[in-house]
MARGU-912087 format. One line per field, with one value per residue (C-alpha): residue number from 1; residue in one letter; x, y, z. Coordinates in pm, 1 decimal. Each point is the difference from the previous one (the first is absolute). Layout:
N
num (NUM | ...)
residu (A | ...)
c1 (X | ...)
c2 (Y | ...)
c3 (Z | ...)
This chain:
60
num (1 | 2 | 3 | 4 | 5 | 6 | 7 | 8 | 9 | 10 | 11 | 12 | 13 | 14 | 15 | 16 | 17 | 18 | 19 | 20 | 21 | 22 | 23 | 24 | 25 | 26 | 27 | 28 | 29 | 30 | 31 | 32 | 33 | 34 | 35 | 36 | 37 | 38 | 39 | 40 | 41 | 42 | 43 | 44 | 45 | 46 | 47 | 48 | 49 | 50 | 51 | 52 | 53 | 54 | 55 | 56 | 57 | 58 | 59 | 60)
residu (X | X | X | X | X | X | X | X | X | X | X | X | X | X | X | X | X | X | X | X | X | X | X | X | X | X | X | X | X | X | X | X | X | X | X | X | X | X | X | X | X | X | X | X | X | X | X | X | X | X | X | X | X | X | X | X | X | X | X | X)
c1 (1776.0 | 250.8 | 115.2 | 321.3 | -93.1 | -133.1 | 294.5 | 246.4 | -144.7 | -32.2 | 367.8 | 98.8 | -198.1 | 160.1 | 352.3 | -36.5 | -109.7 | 270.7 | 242.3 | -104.9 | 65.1 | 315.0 | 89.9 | -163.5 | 179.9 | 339.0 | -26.4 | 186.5 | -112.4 | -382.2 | 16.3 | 159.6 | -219.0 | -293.3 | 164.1 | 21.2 | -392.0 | -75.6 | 123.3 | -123.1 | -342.2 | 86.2 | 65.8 | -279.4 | -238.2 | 138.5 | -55.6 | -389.1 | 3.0 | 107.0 | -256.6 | -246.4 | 115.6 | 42.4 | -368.4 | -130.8 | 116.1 | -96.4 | -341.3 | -37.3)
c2 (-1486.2 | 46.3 | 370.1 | -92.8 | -30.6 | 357.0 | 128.5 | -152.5 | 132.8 | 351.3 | -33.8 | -48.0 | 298.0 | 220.1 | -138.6 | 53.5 | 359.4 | 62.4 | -163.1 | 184.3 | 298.0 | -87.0 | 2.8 | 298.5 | 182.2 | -179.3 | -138.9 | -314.0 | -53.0 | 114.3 | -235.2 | -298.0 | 41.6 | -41.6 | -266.9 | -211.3 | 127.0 | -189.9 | -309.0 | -14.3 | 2.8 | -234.6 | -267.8 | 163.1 | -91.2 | -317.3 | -97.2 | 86.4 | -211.4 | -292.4 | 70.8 | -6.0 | -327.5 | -160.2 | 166.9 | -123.6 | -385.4 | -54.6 | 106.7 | -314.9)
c3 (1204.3 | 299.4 | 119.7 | -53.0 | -359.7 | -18.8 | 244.1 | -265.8 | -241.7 | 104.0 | 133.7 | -355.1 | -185.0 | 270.5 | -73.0 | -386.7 | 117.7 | 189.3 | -227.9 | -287.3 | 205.5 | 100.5 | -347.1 | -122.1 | 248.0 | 19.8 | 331.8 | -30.3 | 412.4 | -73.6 | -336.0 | 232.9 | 257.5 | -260.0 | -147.2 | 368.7 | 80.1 | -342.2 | 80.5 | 346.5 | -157.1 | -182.4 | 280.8 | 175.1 | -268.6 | -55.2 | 381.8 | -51.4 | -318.4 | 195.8 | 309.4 | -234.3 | -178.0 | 301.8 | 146.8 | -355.8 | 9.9 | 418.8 | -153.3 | -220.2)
């Protein structure tokens, strides 16, 4: 499993946090901001999904 995986992944708990936040409190910048940190894990993961797809088919 690639870091990038894990670092995705954890990017995207803490955006749901701080999105959730955002709207709890009414923070339309602190909700954004959440919102943007979400999706960046998002990439993030998918980047370590393809490392390891292309790691998994130069091992066969």
């Amino acid at each position: 499993m690639d870091k990038d995986r894990v670092e995705g992944a954890a990017k995207q708990v803490k955006g749901t946090i701080k999105e959730a936040v955002g709207k709890v409190t009414g923070d339309a910048k602190t909700q954004a901001e959440g919102r943007a940190e979400k999706l960046a894990g998002k990439v993030q993961n998918a980047v370590g999904s393809a490392k390891d797809a292309a790691r998994d088919a130069l091992k066969k």
